[in-house]
C-alpha positions as CSV (number, residue, x, y, z in Angstrom):
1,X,94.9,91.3,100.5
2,X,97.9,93.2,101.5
3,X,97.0,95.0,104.9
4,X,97.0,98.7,105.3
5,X,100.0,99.4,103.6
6,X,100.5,101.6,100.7
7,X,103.8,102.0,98.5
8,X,105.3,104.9,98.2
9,X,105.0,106.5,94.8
10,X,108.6,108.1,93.2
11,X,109.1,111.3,93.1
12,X,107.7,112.8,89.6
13,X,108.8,115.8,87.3
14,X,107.0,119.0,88.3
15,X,104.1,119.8,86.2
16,X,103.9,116.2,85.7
17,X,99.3,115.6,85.9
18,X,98.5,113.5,88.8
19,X,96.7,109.9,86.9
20,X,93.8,109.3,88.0
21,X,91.3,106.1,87.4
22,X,87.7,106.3,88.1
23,X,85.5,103.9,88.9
24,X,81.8,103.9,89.7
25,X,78.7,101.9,88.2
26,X,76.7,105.1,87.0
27,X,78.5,106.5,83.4
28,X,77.3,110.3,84.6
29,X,79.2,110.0,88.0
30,X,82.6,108.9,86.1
31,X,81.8,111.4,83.6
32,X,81.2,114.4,86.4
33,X,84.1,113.1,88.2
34,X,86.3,113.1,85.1
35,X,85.4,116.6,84.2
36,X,85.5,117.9,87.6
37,X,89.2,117.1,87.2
38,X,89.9,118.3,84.1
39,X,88.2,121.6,85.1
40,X,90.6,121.8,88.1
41,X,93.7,121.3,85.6
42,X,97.0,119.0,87.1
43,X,95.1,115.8,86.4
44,X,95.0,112.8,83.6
45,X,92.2,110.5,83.8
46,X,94.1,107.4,82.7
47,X,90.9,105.0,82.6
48,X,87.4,104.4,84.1
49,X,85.6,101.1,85.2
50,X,82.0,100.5,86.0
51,X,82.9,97.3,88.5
52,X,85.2,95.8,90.2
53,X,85.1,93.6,87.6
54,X,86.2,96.1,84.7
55,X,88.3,97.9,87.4
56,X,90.4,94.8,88.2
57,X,91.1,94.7,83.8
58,X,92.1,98.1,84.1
59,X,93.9,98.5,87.2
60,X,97.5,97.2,86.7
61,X,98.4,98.4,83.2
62,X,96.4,102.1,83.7
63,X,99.6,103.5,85.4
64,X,97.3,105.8,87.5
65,X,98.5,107.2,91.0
66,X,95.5,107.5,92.8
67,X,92.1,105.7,92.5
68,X,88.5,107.3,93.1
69,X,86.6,104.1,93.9
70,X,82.9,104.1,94.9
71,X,82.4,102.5,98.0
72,X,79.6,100.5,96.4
73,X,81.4,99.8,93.0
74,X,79.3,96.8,91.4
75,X,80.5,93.7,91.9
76,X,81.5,94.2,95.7
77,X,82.5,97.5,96.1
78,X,85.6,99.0,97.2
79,X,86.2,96.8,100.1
80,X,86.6,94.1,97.0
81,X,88.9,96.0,95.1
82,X,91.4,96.7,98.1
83,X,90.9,92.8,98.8
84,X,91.7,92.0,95.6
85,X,94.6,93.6,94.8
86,X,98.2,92.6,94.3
87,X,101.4,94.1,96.1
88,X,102.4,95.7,92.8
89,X,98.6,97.1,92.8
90,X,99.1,98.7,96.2
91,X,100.9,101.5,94.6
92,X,97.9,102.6,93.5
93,X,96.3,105.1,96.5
94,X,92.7,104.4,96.3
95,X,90.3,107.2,97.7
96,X,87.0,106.1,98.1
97,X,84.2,107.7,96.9
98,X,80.8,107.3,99.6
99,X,77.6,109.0,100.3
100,X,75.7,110.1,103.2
101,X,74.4,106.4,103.7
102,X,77.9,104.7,103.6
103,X,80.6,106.9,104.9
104,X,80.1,104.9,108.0
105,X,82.3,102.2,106.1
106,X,85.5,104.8,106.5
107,X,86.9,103.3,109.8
108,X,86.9,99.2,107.9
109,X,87.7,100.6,104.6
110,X,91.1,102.8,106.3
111,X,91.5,99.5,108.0
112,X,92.0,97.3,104.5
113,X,94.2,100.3,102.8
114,X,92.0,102.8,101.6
115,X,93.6,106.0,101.9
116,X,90.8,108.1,102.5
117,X,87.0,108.8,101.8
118,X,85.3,111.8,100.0
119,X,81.5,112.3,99.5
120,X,79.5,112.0,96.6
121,X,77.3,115.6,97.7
122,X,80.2,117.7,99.1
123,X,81.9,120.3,97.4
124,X,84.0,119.6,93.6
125,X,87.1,121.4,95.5
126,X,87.1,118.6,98.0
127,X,87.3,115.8,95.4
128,X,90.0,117.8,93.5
129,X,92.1,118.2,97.0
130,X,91.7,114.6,98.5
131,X,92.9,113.2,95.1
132,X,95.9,116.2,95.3
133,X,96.6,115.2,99.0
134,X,96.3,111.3,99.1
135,X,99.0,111.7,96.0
136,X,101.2,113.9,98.1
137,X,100.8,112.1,101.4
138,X,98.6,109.1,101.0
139,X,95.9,110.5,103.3
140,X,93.0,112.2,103.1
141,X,88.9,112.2,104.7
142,X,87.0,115.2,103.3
143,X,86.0,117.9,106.0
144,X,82.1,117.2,105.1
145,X,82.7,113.3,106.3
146,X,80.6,112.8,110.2
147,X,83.0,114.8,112.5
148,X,81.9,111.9,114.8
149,X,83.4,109.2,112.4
150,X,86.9,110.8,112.0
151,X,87.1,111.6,116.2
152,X,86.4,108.0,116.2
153,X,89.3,107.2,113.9
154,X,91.8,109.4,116.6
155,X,90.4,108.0,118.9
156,X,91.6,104.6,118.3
157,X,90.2,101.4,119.7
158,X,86.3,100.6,120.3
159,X,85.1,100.8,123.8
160,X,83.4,98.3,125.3
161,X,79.1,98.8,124.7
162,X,76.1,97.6,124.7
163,X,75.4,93.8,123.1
164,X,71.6,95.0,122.5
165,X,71.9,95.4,118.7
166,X,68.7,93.2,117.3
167,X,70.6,90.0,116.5
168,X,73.4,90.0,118.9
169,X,71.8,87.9,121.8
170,X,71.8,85.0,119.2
171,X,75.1,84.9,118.0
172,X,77.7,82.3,119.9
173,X,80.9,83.6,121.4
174,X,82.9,82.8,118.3
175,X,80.4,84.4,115.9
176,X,80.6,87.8,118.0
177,X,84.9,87.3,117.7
178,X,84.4,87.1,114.6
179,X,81.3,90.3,113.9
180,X,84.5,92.1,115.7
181,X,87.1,91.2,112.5
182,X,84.7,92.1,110.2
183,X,84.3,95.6,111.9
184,X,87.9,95.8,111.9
185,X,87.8,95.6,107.9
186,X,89.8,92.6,108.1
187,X,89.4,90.1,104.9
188,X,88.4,86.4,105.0
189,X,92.1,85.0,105.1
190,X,93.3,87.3,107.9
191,X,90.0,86.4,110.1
192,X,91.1,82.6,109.2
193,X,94.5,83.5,110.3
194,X,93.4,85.2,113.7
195,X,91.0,82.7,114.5
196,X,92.9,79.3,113.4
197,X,90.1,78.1,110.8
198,X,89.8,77.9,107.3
199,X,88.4,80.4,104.9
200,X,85.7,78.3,103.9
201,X,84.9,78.5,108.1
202,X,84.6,81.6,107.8
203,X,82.4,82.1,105.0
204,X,79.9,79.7,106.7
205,X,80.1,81.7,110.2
206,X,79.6,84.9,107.7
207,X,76.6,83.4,106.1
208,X,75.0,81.7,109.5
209,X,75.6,85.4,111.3
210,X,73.9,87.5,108.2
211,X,70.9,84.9,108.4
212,X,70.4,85.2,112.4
213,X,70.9,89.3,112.3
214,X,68.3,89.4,109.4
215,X,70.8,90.3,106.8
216,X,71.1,89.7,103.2
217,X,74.4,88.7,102.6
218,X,78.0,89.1,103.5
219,X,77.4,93.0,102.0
220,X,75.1,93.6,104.4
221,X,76.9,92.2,107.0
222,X,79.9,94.5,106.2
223,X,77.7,97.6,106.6
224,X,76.0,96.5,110.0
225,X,79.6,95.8,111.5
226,X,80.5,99.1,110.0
227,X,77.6,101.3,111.0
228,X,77.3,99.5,114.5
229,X,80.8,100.2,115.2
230,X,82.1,96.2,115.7
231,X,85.8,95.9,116.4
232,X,88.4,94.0,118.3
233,X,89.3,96.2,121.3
234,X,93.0,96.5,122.7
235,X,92.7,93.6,124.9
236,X,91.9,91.7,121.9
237,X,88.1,91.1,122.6
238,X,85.4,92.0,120.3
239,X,83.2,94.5,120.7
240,X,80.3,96.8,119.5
241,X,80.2,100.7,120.5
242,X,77.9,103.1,119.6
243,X,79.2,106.6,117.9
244,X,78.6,109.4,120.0
């Protein structure tokens, strides 16, 4: 993965639709997503995917400026497509697409180079303007996202909290370091780079920490980091901190 950054896009003729690719396992959703842009006028959908899978077929040769990827794309979801991707790929701004239950994943996901989030259940007018404004200035988080989320994103680094999620008292030392890079949004290669392992290391630490916190899988494990608020702090230490 390349980390956080997004290339710029050249400047285009005026009148010139804005491509769009749209991608999300249920056909209605891409369908109500493609019309709601159509509706709005300015756009071109360019192509739609159903998983990462059929997005990562698509995604190079679509030509499409900005991405709508739902955060729980099959296949591994957006976290896996902005993993995934190649430098030439990062041109493409991907907004993701979340609901009620995952918009907690906006603080990893702006981490790994998503440029923004909007919600499956808020208004058509913010989907149109996200896709508009993370075009014109490669950011955007719908209004209708938690108000506590994006005061947590200007707020910058976790503060230090409680270690009393169920789970944590069992984790080692390292396994908590490493809960806090996968709060960060940081991808297998950059934890093995932080923490001077291998990749394979850290797939085993990932797999050992989702079986002690009662997790399914490395999924799971992404959303509890997420939702729990795990990052590496300023001084470099990791730690959990509850939203308030």
């Amino acid at each position: 993965m390349i980390p956080g950054g997004t290339q710029a896009i050249p400047p285009r003729d005026a009148g010139t639709p804005i491509r769009v690719l749209v991608a999300d396992g249920m056909m209605l959703m891409r369908h109500g997503l493609r019309a709601i842009l159509e509706l709005a006028g300015g756009f071109e959908v360019v192509a739609e995917a159903g998983s990462v899978h059929d997005l990562a077929r698509v995604y190079a040769t679509s030509g499409a400026d900005v991405a709508l990827v739902d955060v729980d794309l099959p296949g591994g979801g957006v976290a896996e497509v902005l993993r995934l991707r190649t430098p030439a790929e990062c041109a493409v701004r991907v907004l993701a697409v979340a609901t009620r239950e995952t918009e907690a994943q906006l603080l990893p996901l702006l981490g790994s180079g998503a440029c923004g989030m909007v919600l499956k259940d808020g208004a058509a007018a913010s989907i149109v303007g996200g896709v508009r404004e993370v075009h014109r200035a490669a950011f955007y988080v719908a209004p209708d996202v938690s108000r506590k989320l994006i005061d947590r994103w200007h707020r910058g680094p976790v503060r230090p909290g409680s270690w009393a999620q169920p789970g944590v008292s069992q984790l080692s030392a390292r396994e908590r370091e490493l809960l806090g890079c996968i709060g960060s949004g940081m991808a297998n290669r950059e934890i093995a780079a932080r923490l001077c392992i291998s990749v394979k290391t850290v797939e085993a630490h990932k797999s050992h920490i989702a079986t002690k916190l009662g997790l399914r899988g490395a999924a799971d494990l992404i959303r509890f980091a997420a939702r729990e608020q795990w990052g590496i702090s300023s001084s470099g230490v990791a730690t959990p901190s509850a939203v308030v």
